[in-house]
C-alpha positions as CSV (number, residue, x, y, z in Angstrom):
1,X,0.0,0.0,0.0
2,X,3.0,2.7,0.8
3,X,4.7,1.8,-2.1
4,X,1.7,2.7,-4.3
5,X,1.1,5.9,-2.2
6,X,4.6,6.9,-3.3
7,X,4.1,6.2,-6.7
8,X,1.1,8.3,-6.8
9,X,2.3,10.9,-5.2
10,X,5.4,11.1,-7.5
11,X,2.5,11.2,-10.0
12,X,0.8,14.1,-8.4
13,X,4.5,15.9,-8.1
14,X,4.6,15.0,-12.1
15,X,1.7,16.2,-13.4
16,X,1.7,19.0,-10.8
17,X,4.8,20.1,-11.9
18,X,3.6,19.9,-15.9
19,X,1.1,21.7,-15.8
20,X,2.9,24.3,-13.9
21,X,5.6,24.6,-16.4
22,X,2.7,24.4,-18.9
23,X,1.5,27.5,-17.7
24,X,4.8,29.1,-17.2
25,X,5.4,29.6,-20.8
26,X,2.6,32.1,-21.3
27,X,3.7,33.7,-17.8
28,X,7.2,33.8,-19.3
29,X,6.6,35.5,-22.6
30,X,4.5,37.9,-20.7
31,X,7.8,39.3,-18.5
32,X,10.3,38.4,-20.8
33,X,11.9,35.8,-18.9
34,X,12.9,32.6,-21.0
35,X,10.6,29.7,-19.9
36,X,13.8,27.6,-19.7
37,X,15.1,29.4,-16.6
38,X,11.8,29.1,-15.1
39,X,11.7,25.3,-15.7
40,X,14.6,25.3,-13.7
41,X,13.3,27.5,-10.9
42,X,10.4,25.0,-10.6
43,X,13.2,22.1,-9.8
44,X,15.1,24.0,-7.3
45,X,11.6,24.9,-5.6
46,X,10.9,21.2,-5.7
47,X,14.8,20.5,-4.7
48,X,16.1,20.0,-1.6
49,X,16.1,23.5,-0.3
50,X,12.4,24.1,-1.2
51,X,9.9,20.7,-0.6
52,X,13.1,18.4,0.0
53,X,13.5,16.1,-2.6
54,X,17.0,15.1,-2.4
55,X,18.1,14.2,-5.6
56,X,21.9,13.8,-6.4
57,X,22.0,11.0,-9.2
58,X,24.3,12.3,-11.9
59,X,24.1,9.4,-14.5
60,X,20.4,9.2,-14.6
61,X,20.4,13.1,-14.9
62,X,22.9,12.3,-17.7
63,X,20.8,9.3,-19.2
64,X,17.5,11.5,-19.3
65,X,19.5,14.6,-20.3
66,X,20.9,12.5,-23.6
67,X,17.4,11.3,-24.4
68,X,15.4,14.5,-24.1
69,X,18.1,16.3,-26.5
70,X,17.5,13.4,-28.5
71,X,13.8,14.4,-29.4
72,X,14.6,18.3,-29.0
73,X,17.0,18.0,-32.1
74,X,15.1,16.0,-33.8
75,X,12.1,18.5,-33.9
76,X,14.6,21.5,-34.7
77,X,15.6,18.5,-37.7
78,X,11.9,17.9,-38.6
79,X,11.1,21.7,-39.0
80,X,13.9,22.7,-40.6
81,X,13.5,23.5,-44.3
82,X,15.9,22.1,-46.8
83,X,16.1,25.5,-49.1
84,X,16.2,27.2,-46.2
85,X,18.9,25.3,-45.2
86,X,20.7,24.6,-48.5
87,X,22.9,27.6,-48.7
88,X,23.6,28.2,-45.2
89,X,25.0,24.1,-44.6
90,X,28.6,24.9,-45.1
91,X,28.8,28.0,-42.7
92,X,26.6,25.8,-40.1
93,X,28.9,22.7,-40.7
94,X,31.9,25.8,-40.1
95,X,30.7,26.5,-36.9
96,X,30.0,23.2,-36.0
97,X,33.3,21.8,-36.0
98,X,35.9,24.8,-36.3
99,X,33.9,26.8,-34.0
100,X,34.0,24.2,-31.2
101,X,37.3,23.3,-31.4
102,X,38.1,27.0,-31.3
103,X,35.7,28.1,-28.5
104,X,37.1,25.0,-26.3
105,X,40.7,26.0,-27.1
106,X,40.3,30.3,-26.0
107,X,37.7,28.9,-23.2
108,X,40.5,26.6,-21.8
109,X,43.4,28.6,-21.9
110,X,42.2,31.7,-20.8
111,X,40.7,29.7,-17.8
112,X,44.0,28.4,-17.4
113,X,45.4,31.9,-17.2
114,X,43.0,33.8,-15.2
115,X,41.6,31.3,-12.6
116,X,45.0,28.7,-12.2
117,X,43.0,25.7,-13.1
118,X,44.8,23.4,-14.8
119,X,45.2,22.9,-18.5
120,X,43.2,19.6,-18.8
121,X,40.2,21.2,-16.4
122,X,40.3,24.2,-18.3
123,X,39.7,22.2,-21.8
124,X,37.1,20.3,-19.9
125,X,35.0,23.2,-18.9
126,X,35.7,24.7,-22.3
127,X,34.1,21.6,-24.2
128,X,32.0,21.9,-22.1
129,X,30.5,25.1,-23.2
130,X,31.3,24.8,-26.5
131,X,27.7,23.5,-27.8
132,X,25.6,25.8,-28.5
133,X,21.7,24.9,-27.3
134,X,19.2,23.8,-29.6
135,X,16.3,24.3,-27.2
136,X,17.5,27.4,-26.4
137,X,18.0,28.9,-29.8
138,X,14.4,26.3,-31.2
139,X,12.7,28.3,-28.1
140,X,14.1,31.6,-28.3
141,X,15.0,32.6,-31.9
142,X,11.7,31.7,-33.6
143,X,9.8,34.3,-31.9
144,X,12.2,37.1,-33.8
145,X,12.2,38.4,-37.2
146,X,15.6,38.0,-38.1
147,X,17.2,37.4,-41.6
148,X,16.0,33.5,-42.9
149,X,19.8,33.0,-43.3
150,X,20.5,34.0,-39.7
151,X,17.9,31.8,-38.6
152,X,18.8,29.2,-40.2
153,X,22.2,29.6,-39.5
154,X,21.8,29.3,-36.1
155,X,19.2,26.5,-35.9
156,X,21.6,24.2,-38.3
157,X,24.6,25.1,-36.1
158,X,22.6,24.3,-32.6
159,X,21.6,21.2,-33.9
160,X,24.7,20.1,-35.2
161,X,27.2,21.1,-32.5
162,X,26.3,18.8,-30.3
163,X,28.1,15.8,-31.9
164,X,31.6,17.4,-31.7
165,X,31.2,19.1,-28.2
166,X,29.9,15.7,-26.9
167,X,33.2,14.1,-28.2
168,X,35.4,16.2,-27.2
169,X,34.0,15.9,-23.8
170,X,34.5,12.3,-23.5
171,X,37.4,12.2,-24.3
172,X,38.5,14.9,-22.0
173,X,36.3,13.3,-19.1
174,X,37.4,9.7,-19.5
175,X,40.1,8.6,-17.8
176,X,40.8,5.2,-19.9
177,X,40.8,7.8,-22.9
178,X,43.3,10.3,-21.3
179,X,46.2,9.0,-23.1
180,X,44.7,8.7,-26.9
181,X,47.1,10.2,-29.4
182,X,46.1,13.3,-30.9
183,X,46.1,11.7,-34.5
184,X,43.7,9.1,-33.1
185,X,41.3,12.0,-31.8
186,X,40.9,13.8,-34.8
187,X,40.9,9.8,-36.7
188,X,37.8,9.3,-34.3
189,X,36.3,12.9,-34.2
190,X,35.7,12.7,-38.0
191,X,34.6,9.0,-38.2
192,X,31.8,9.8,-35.4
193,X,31.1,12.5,-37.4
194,X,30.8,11.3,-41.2
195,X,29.3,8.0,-39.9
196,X,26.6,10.0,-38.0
197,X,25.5,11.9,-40.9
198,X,25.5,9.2,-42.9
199,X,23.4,6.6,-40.7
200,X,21.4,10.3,-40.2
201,X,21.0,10.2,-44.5
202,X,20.3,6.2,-44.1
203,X,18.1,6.3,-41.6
204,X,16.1,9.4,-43.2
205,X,15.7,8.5,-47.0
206,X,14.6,4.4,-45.7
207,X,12.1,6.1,-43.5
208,X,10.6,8.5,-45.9
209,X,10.4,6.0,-48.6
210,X,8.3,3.4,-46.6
211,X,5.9,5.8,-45.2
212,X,5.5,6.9,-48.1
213,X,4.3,3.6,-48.8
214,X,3.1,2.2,-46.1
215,X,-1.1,1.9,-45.3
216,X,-1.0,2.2,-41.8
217,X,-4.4,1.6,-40.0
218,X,-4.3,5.1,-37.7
219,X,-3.5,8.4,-38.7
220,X,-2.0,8.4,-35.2
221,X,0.6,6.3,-36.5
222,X,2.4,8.2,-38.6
223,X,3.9,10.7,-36.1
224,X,4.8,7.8,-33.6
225,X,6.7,6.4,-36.7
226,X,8.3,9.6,-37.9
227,X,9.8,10.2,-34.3
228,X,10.5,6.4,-33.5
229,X,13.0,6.7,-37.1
230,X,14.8,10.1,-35.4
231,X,15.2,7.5,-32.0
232,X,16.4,5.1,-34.2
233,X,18.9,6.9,-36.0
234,X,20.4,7.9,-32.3
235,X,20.6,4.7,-31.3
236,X,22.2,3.0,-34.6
237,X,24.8,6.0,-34.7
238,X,25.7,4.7,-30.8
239,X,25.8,1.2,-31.4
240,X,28.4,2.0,-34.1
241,X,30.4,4.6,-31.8
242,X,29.0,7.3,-34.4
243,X,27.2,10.8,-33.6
244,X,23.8,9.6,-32.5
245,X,23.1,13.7,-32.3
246,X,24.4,14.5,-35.5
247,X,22.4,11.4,-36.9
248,X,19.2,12.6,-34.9
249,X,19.7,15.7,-36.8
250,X,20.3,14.6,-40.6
251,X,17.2,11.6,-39.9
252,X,14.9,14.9,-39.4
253,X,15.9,16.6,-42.0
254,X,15.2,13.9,-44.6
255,X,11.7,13.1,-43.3
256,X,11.0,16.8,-42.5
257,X,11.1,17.6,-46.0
258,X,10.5,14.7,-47.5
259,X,6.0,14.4,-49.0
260,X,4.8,12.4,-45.4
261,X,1.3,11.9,-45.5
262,X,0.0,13.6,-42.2
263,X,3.1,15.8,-42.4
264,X,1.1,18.4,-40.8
265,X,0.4,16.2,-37.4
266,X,3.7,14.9,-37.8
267,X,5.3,18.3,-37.0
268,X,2.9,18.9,-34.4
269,X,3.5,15.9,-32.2
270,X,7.3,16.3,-32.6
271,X,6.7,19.7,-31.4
272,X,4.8,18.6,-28.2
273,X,7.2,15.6,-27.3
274,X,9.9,18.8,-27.5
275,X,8.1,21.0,-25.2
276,X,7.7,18.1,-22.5
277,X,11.1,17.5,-23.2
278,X,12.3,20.9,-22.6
279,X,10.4,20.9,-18.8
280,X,11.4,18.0,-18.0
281,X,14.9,18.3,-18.6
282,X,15.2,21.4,-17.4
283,X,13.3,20.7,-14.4
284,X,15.5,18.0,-13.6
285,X,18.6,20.0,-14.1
286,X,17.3,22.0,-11.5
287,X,16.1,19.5,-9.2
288,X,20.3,18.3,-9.3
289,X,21.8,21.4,-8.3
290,X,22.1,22.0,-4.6
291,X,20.9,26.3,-4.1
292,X,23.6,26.3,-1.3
293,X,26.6,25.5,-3.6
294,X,25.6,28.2,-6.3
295,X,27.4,31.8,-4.3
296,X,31.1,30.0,-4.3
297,X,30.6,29.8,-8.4
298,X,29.0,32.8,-8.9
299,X,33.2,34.6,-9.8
300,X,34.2,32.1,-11.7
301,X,31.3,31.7,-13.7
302,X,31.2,35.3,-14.2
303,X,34.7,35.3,-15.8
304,X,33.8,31.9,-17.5
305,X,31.2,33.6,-19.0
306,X,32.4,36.7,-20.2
307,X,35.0,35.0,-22.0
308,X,33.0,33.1,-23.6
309,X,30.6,35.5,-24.7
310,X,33.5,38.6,-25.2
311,X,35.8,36.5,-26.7
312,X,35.7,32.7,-27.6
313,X,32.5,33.1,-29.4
314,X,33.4,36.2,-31.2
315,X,36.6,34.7,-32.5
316,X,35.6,31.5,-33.4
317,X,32.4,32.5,-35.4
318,X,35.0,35.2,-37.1
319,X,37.7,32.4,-38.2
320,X,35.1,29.9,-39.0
321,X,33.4,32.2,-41.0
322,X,35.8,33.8,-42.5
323,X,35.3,31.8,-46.4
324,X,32.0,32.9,-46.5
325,X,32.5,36.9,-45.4
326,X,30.2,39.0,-47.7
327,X,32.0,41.0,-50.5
328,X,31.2,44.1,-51.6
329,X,27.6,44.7,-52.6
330,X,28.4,46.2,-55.6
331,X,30.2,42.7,-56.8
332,X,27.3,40.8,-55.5
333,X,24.7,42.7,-58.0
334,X,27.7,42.5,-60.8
335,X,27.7,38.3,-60.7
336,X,24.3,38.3,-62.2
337,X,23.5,39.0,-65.7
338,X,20.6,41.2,-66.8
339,X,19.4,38.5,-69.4
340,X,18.2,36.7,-66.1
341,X,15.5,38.4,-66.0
342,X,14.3,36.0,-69.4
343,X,14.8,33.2,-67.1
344,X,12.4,34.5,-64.2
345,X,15.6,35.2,-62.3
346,X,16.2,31.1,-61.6
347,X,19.6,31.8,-63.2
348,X,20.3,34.3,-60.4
349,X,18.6,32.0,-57.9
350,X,20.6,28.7,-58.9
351,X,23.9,31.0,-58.6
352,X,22.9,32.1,-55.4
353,X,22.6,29.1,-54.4
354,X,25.3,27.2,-55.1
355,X,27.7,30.3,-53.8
356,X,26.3,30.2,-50.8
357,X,25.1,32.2,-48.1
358,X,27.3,35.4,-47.5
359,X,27.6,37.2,-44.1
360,X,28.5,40.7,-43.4
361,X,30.2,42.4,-40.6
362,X,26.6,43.1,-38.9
363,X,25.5,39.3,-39.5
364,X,29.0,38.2,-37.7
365,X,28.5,40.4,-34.9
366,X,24.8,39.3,-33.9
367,X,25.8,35.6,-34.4
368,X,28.6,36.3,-32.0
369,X,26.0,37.3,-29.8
370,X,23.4,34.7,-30.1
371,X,25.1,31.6,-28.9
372,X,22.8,30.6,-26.4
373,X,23.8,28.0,-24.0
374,X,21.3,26.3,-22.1
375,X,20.3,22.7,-21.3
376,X,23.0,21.3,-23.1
377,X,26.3,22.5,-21.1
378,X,24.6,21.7,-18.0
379,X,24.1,18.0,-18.9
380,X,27.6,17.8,-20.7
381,X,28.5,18.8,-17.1
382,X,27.2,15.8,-15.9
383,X,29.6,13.7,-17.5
384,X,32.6,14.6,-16.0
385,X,30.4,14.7,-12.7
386,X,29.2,10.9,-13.3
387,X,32.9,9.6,-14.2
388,X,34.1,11.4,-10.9
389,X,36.4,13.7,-12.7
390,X,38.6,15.8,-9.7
391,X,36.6,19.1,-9.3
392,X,33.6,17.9,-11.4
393,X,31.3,19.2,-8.7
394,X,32.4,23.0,-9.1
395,X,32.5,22.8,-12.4
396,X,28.8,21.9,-12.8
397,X,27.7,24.1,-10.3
398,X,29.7,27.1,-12.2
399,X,28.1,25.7,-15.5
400,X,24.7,26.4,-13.9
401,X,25.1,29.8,-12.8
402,X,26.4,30.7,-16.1
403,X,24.1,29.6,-18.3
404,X,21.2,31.3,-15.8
405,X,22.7,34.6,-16.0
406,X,23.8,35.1,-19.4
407,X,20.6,33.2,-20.7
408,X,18.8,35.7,-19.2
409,X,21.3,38.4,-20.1
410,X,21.5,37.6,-23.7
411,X,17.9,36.5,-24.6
412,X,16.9,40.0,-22.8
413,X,19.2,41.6,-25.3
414,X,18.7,39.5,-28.8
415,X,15.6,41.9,-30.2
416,X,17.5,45.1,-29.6
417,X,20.6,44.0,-30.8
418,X,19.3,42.6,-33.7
419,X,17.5,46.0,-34.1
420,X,20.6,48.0,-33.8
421,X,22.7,45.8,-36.3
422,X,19.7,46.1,-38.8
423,X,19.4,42.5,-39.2
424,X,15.9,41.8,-38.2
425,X,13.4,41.0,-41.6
426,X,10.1,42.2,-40.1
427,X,8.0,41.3,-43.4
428,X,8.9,37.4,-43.4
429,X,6.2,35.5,-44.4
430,X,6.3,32.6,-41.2
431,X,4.4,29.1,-42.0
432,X,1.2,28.2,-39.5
433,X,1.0,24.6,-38.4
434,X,-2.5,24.1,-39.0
435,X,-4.0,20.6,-39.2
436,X,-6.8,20.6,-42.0
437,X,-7.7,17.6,-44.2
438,X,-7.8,19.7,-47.1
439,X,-4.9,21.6,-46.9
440,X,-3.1,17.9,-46.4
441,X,-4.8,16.5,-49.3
442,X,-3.4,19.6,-51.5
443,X,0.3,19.0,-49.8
444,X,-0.3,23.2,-49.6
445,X,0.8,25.5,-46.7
446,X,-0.3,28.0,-44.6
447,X,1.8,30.8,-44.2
448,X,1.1,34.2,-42.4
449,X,2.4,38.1,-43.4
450,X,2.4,40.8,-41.5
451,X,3.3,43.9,-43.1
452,X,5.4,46.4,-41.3
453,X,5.8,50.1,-41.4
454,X,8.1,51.1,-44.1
455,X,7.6,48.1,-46.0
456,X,7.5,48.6,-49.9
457,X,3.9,46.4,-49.5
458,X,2.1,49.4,-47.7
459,X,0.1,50.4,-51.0
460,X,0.6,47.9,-53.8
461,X,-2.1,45.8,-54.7
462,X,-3.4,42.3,-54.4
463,X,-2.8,41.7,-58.6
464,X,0.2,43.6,-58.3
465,X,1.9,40.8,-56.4
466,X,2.1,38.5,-59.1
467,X,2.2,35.4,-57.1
468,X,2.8,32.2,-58.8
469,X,0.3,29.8,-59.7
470,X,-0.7,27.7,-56.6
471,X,-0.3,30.6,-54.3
472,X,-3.2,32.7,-52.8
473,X,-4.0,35.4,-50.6
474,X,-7.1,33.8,-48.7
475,X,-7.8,36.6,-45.8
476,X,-6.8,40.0,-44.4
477,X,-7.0,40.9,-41.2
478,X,-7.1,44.9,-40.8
479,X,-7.8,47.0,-37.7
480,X,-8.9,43.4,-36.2
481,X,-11.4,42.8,-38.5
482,X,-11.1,39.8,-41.1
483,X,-11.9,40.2,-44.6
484,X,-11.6,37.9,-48.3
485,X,-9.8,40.3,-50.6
486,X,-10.1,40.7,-54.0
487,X,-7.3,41.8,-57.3
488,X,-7.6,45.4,-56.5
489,X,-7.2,44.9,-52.4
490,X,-4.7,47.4,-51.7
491,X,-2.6,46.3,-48.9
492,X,-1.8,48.5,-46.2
493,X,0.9,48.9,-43.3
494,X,-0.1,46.6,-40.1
495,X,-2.5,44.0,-42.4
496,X,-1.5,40.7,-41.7
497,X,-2.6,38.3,-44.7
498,X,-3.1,34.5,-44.9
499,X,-1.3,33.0,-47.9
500,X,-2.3,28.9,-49.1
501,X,0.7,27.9,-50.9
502,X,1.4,24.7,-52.6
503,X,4.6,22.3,-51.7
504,X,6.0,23.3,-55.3
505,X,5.8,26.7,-55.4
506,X,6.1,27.7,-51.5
507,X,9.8,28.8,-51.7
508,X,9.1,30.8,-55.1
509,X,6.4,32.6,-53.3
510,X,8.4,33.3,-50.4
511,X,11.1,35.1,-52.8
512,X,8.2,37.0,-54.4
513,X,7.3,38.1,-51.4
514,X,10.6,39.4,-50.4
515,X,11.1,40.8,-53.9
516,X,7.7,43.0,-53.5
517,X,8.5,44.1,-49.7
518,X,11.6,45.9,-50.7
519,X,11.1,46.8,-54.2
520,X,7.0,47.8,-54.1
521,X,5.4,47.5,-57.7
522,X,9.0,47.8,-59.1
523,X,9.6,44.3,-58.7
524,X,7.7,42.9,-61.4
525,X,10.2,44.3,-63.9
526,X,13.4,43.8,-61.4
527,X,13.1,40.5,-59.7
528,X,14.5,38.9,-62.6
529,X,17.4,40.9,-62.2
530,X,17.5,40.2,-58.0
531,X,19.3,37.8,-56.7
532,X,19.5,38.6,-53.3
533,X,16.7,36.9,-51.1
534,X,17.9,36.3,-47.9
535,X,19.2,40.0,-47.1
């Protein structure tokens, strides 16, 4: 009888705490506070210094961490879109690799320097921190307007990170690894890493294919099956000593963009399964730390972190960006021919493409300042902690109180900042998960506009926007009130519009878009000429 009292009054605690974090989200937006930090408020309260829980198991905080990053990244994989993606994939792979090897290498010696911690510890903590944090940035970012290749940028490069920070800090934690030969650690860093995207590719394309064709009984199935492909592209990649991350990543990629039936309810119980993620991980984090530990780390996580964010980051996103700096505007135009216009500018777009996305000194210095850590330093803390590492203990505890302040710091600061470095994109068009039969019977899209002031939209009419066949405006909303429109709709500054958009000609209406907002009525005789799409 007690032991089923316990279990459901862990159940009460559980659901308790759920819906409380539940709830917390809307709070959060609200004040401006990033749920994450208030997931782990709610385990500390919960933790030994607020109801008592005592809680101090480091590899099942470790276990659980690993799996609930599993399904985070694998959402961030499943939303992602591939021509979103396309030309931003080298710079993300960039700062994936040379980015974290770099930020691990200033973190540790400067640690070294300023705080006499040895070399080795210093390393440690600065593979540690290396990764940025894919429910962090997933959470965070999509509520801004930034530039798509920004975005992008940063969601590829949170969900690919982990593979090489999680690496690295194995081998730095493990003690039957301590002696491996440098040769043999960059030998095993690019096998995990080639062999993860590869089972990732694998894994993805098998998946999609049989899906495809498969008649399952339930609708219900098919996002049980979409995620259970993700899990088992983890686990594959782990069996074979590959990235199970980086596989998670490439698996949701594939099926993300791949023609799923019930894509639509696909996306949306990915999302779910990475919001209860999110709380509980975070939630446990907190319920780990002990409160009175936290004022002895508070100086060294201040320096930690100011390193980090004044200097490691900055660097390595400079050096590992450095191929794809933006030129000079005036050659960018020159690359394009004027007889692309006879093409419908696909000449221009297919040159763009294979170039590359380009980043000036204003898109460097806002990526330097949106590395957001989060969950996943905190649990790659727990590995050294759960291999009993000599001053593993501090080094979480300093891990925690960095990532709280300068989460809240820099997540305070992103929408200014991006305002001052002019790289915010107010009039992207942003897609609506909507479940609707017909909409997933016409493999079409729903995708909302808000027009801004100043945007070249404010006065150009419905016909005027030439959108391609397959695309259509369905509803304005103006002064709160909801109207169908017609050709000679003129648009107006603060109308938001509904747009239905077919699979094949979603990303052509996204350019149009974009063409229109900065170049008005002008654009049906320039966007041929255009090139530029992601500025």
């Amino acid at each position: 009888m007690s032991g089923a009292y316990s279990f459901e009054v862990a159940l009460l605690i559980g659901a308790g705490v759920l819906l409380a974090a539940v709830a917390a989200v809307r709070f959060s937006s609200r004040i401006g506070v990033p749920s994450l930090l208030v997931y782990l408020a709610l385990g500390m309260l919960i933790g030994e210094s607020g109801f008592g829980i005592d809680f101090e198991n480091a590899a099942l905080t470790r276990t659980l961490g690993l799996c609930a990053l599993v399904l985070i990244i694998a959402e961030g994989g499943l939303s992602a879109r591939w021509s979103t993606l396309k030309p931003v994939l080298p710079a993300a792979i960039a700062l994936s690799t040379v980015g974290v090897f770099i930020s691990t290498a200033v973190v540790g010696i400067v640690v070294h320097l300023l705080l006499g911690l040895s070399l080795h510890e210093g390393l440690l903590l600065g593979a540690v921190l290396s990764s940025t944090d894919a429910a962090a940035v997933f959470a965070t970012l999509r509520w801004l307007r930034l530039k798509p290749k920004l975005m992008a940028t940063l969601e590829a490069e949170s969900g690919m990170n982990d593979a090489p920070a999680v690496i690295l800090v194995v081998l730095l934690a493990t003690p039957s690894l301590a002696g491996v030969h440098r040769t043999t650690e960059a030998g095993l860093i690019a096998y995990e890493l080639i062999m993860g995207a590869a089972l990732g590719l694998l894994v993805g394309l098998a998946g999609a294919w049989t899906l495809r064709r498969a008649a399952l009984p339930a609708a219900g199935l098919y996002p049980l099956a979409a995620v259970g492909l993700t899990v088992l592209a983890y686990a594959a990649g782990v069996v074979v000593h590959a990235s199970g991350f980086l596989a998670v990543y490439v698996a949701g990629v594939i099926l993300g963009n791949s023609r799923l039936p019930h894509r639509q309810a696909i996306l949306g119980f990915a999302d779910g399964l990475a919001w209860l993620a999110q709380i509980g991980l975070f939630v446990l984090l907190g319920l780990l730390v002990s409160p009175a530990r936290l004022t002895d780390a508070l100086v060294p996580a201040l320096v930690i972190g100011l390193t980090l964010l004044l200097l490691a980051r900055p660097i390595s996103v400079a050096v590992s960006l450095w191929p794809f700096r933006q030129r000079r505007r005036g050659f960018q135009r020159r690359v394009i021919p004027d007889d692309a216009a006879s093409s419908g500018g696909k000449t221009a777009i297919s040159r763009m493409t294979r170039r590359g996305a380009r980043f000036g000194r204003r898109d460097l210095a806002f990526l330097s300042w949106a590395g957001l850590r989060g969950a996943v330093p905190i649990v790659l803390a727990t590995i050294p902690l759960s291999e009993a590492v000599p001053g593993a203990t501090a080094l979480f505890d300093a891990v925690f109180v960095l990532v709280v302040i300068f989460t809240l710091a820099q997540t305070g600061t992103l929408a200014p900042v991006a305002r001052w470095l002019r790289v915010t994109s107010p009039a992207e068009p942003t897609e609506l998960r909507v479940e609707t039969a017909p909409l997933e019977r016409m493999r079409a899209d729903l995708l909302q506009l808000e027009i801004p002031v100043g945007s070249q939209l404010n006065g150009v009419h419905l016909d005027e926007l030439r959108l391609p066949v397959g695309a259509v405006v369905t509803l304005v909303l103006r002064d709160g009130t909801g109207f169908v429109p017609h050709e000679q709709t003129r648009l107006r500054a603060g109308d938001s519009m509904l747009i239905v958009a077919t699979d094949e000609v979603r990303d052509a209406t996204l350019r149009r878009l974009r063409e229109v907002g900065k170049a008005g009525r002008l654009a049906r005789w320039i966007a041929g000429n255009s090139g530029k799409t992601d500025d």
